[in-house]
N, C-alpha and C positions, 0 to 999 in steps of 0.2 A: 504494500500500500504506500508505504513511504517513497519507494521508487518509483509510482505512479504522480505522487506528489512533484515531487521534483522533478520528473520529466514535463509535466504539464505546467510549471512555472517555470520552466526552462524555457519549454516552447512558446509560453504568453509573450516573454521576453525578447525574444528572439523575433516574432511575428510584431511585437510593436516597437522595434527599431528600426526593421528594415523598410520604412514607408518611404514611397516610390516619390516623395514628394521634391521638386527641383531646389537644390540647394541655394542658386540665385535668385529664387523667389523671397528668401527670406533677407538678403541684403537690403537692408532700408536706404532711401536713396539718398537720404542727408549725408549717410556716414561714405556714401559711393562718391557724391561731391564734394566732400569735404578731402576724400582721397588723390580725388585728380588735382585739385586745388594743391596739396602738400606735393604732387609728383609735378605739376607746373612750378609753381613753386623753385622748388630744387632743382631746375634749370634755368633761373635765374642768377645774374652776378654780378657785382659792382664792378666799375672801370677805374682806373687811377690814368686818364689821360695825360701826360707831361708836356709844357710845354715847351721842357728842354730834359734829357736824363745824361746829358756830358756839362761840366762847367769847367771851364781850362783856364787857371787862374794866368796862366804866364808865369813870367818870371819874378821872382820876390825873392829879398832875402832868407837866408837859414834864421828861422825865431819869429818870423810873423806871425798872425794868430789872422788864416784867409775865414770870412765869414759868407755863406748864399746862403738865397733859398731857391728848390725845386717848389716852383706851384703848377699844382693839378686839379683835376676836375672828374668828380665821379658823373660818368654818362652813364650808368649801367642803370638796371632797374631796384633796387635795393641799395639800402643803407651800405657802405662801406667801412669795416672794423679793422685799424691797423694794429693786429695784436701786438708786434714789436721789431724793432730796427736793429743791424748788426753793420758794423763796420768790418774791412777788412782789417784796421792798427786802432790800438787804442788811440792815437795821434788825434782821428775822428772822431768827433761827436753828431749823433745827430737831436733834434726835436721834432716830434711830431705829434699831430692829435692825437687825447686818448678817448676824445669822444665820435661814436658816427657821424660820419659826411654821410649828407641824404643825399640820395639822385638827384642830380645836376647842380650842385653844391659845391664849391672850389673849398680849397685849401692848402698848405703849402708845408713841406717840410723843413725845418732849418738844419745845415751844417755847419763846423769849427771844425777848422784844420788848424795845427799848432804844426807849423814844420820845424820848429825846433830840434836839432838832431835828425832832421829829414832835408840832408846836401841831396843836391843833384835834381834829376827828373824823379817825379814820385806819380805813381798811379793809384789812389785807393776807392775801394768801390761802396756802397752800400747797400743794403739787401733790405728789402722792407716786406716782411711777412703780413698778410692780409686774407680774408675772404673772397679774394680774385681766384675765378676760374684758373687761372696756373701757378696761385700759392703765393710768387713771389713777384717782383719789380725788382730789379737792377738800377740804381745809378752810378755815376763816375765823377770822380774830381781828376786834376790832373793839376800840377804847377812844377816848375822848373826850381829850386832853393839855390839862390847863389852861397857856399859854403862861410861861415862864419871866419873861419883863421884861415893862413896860409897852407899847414900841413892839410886841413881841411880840402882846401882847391887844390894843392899837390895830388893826395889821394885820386882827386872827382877825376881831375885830370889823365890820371893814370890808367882808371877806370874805363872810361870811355876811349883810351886807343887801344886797351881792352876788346872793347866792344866794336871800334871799328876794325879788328884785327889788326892792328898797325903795331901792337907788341902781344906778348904771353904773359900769364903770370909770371913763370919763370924767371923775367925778365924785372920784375917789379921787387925781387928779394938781393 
Protein backbone atom coordinates (compact mmCIF):
# COMPACT_ATOMS: atom_id res chain seq x y z
CA UNK A 1 0.00 0.00 0.00
CA UNK A 2 2.67 2.27 0.94
CA UNK A 3 4.25 1.78 -2.57
CA UNK A 4 1.01 2.47 -4.03
CA UNK A 5 1.36 5.79 -2.05
CA UNK A 6 4.23 6.93 -3.23
CA UNK A 7 4.05 5.88 -6.76
CA UNK A 8 0.99 7.87 -7.13
CA UNK A 9 2.47 11.17 -5.42
CA UNK A 10 5.23 10.50 -7.60
CA UNK A 11 3.25 10.49 -10.59
CA UNK A 12 0.97 13.63 -9.22
CA UNK A 13 4.36 15.39 -9.28
CA UNK A 14 5.64 14.45 -12.19
CA UNK A 15 2.31 15.16 -14.33
CA UNK A 16 2.03 18.79 -12.74
CA UNK A 17 5.54 19.81 -13.73
CA UNK A 18 5.80 18.83 -16.89
CA UNK A 19 2.88 21.42 -18.31
CA UNK A 20 3.39 22.17 -21.80
CA UNK A 21 2.95 25.75 -21.10
CA UNK A 22 5.42 28.35 -23.35
CA UNK A 23 8.11 29.51 -21.08
CA UNK A 24 8.11 33.01 -22.87
CA UNK A 25 4.75 33.56 -22.10
CA UNK A 26 5.46 34.14 -18.69
CA UNK A 27 8.28 36.89 -19.22
CA UNK A 28 6.56 40.01 -18.22
CA UNK A 29 7.37 42.68 -20.75
CA UNK A 30 8.53 45.50 -18.34
CA UNK A 31 11.22 43.37 -17.07
CA UNK A 32 11.85 42.32 -21.32
CA UNK A 33 12.26 46.39 -21.74
CA UNK A 34 14.00 47.12 -19.12
CA UNK A 35 16.42 44.26 -20.54
CA UNK A 36 17.04 45.70 -23.84
CA UNK A 37 17.21 49.13 -22.21
CA UNK A 38 20.59 47.77 -19.89
CA UNK A 39 21.88 45.74 -23.31
CA UNK A 40 21.54 49.21 -25.39
CA UNK A 41 22.74 50.77 -22.75
CA UNK A 42 26.12 48.82 -22.40
CA UNK A 43 26.81 49.94 -25.94
CA UNK A 44 27.10 53.11 -25.13
CA UNK A 45 30.44 55.27 -24.25
CA UNK A 46 31.83 58.54 -23.51
CA UNK A 47 34.47 60.31 -25.84
CA UNK A 48 37.55 62.28 -24.58
CA UNK A 49 37.93 64.31 -27.89
CA UNK A 50 41.49 66.27 -27.72
CA UNK A 51 42.06 69.11 -29.18
CA UNK A 52 45.73 68.40 -29.14
CA UNK A 53 47.30 64.98 -27.37
CA UNK A 54 51.34 66.16 -28.24
CA UNK A 55 52.46 69.54 -26.46
CA UNK A 56 56.35 70.17 -27.46
CA UNK A 57 57.48 72.42 -25.16
CA UNK A 58 60.97 73.40 -27.19
CA UNK A 59 63.75 74.16 -25.68
CA UNK A 60 64.09 75.34 -21.80
CA UNK A 61 66.59 75.18 -19.40
CA UNK A 62 67.51 71.86 -17.16
CA UNK A 63 65.14 73.05 -13.76
CA UNK A 64 62.16 74.67 -15.29
CA UNK A 65 58.99 73.71 -14.00
CA UNK A 66 56.93 73.43 -18.14
CA UNK A 67 53.11 73.89 -17.16
CA UNK A 68 49.69 72.86 -20.03
CA UNK A 69 46.79 71.88 -20.35
CA UNK A 70 45.11 69.16 -22.61
CA UNK A 71 41.35 70.22 -23.20
CA UNK A 72 38.72 67.83 -24.29
CA UNK A 73 35.21 67.22 -24.98
CA UNK A 74 33.02 64.23 -24.18
CA UNK A 75 30.88 63.73 -27.43
CA UNK A 76 29.96 60.23 -26.42
CA UNK A 77 26.46 59.44 -25.15
CA UNK A 78 27.12 59.17 -21.30
CA UNK A 79 28.76 60.77 -18.60
CA UNK A 80 32.60 60.37 -18.65
CA UNK A 81 34.43 58.96 -15.37
CA UNK A 82 38.28 59.55 -15.24
CA UNK A 83 39.09 56.82 -12.77
CA UNK A 84 42.97 57.83 -12.68
CA UNK A 85 46.08 59.21 -14.53
CA UNK A 86 49.63 57.70 -14.61
CA UNK A 87 52.75 59.29 -15.83
CA UNK A 88 55.40 57.64 -17.51
CA UNK A 89 58.41 59.60 -14.51
CA UNK A 90 57.51 60.82 -11.53
CA UNK A 91 59.01 64.36 -13.07
CA UNK A 92 55.20 64.55 -14.34
CA UNK A 93 52.38 65.42 -12.79
CA UNK A 94 49.08 65.54 -13.95
CA UNK A 95 45.28 67.13 -12.65
CA UNK A 96 42.35 66.13 -13.73
CA UNK A 97 38.56 65.97 -12.99
CA UNK A 98 37.39 63.73 -10.33
CA UNK A 99 33.86 64.56 -11.10
CA UNK A 100 31.64 63.20 -14.59
CA UNK A 101 31.99 65.26 -17.68
CA UNK A 102 28.36 64.93 -19.02
CA UNK A 103 27.93 64.59 -22.84
CA UNK A 104 29.05 67.35 -24.67
CA UNK A 105 30.67 68.86 -21.67
CA UNK A 106 34.53 70.08 -22.15
CA UNK A 107 37.12 69.81 -19.77
CA UNK A 108 40.72 69.93 -19.45
CA UNK A 109 43.51 68.09 -17.90
CA UNK A 110 46.45 69.82 -16.34
CA UNK A 111 50.27 68.91 -16.54
CA UNK A 112 53.80 69.82 -14.51
CA UNK A 113 56.90 68.98 -15.88
CA UNK A 114 59.97 69.75 -13.51
CA UNK A 115 62.97 68.94 -16.00
CA UNK A 116 65.11 69.30 -13.21
CA UNK A 117 67.77 66.55 -13.70
CA UNK A 118 65.93 65.83 -17.13
CA UNK A 119 69.22 67.27 -19.79
CA UNK A 120 68.61 66.75 -23.04
CA UNK A 121 65.46 65.73 -25.26
CA UNK A 122 62.86 64.18 -22.82
CA UNK A 123 59.62 62.35 -24.10
CA UNK A 124 57.10 61.53 -21.24
CA UNK A 125 53.80 60.21 -21.83
CA UNK A 126 50.44 60.10 -19.87
CA UNK A 127 47.91 57.57 -19.65
CA UNK A 128 44.54 58.46 -18.43
CA UNK A 129 42.25 55.51 -17.49
CA UNK A 130 38.56 56.01 -18.04
CA UNK A 131 35.10 54.44 -19.05
CA UNK A 132 36.09 54.88 -22.90
CA UNK A 133 35.30 52.05 -25.17
CA UNK A 134 39.26 51.39 -25.33
CA UNK A 135 40.07 51.92 -21.46
CA UNK A 136 42.67 54.22 -22.07
CA UNK A 137 43.80 57.90 -23.91
CA UNK A 138 47.50 58.46 -24.42
CA UNK A 139 49.18 61.97 -24.24
CA UNK A 140 52.77 63.39 -24.95
CA UNK A 141 54.84 66.08 -23.66
CA UNK A 142 58.15 66.54 -25.33
CA UNK A 143 60.97 69.41 -24.56
CA UNK A 144 64.57 69.68 -25.24
CA UNK A 145 66.52 70.67 -21.39
CA UNK A 146 69.55 72.76 -22.08
CA UNK A 147 71.88 71.00 -19.32
CA UNK A 148 72.57 72.96 -16.05
CA UNK A 149 76.63 72.64 -15.70
CA UNK A 150 79.35 72.18 -18.10
CA UNK A 151 80.03 68.28 -17.20
CA UNK A 152 76.40 68.25 -17.78
CA UNK A 153 76.50 69.57 -21.70
CA UNK A 154 79.81 67.48 -21.99
CA UNK A 155 77.87 64.33 -21.02
CA UNK A 156 74.60 65.45 -23.43
CA UNK A 157 77.06 66.18 -25.94
CA UNK A 158 78.77 62.86 -25.93
CA UNK A 159 75.49 61.21 -25.92
CA UNK A 160 74.18 62.37 -28.86
CA UNK A 161 77.36 61.48 -31.28
CA UNK A 162 76.38 58.44 -29.52
CA UNK A 163 73.38 58.53 -31.09
CA UNK A 164 74.37 59.82 -34.36
CA UNK A 165 76.88 57.12 -34.54
CA UNK A 166 79.65 59.40 -34.98
CA UNK A 167 81.53 57.63 -31.64
CA UNK A 168 80.97 54.28 -29.29
CA UNK A 169 80.72 54.01 -25.98
CA UNK A 170 83.86 52.76 -25.89
CA UNK A 171 85.05 55.67 -26.82
CA UNK A 172 83.53 57.94 -24.07
CA UNK A 173 85.71 55.90 -21.14
Amino acid sequence: MKKLIYLSVLALIFVTSCNNDDPASKIKEDHLKMAKDKIAAMNKFPTMDFETKLVDFGTHNEGDILDTIFKFKNNGEIPLVITKVKTSCGCTTPYWPKEPIKPGQSSEIKVRFNTNHKPGKQTKTITIHANLKSLTEQLVIKAYNTPKTKEGKEKLNAVNKILQNKMTAKDLQ
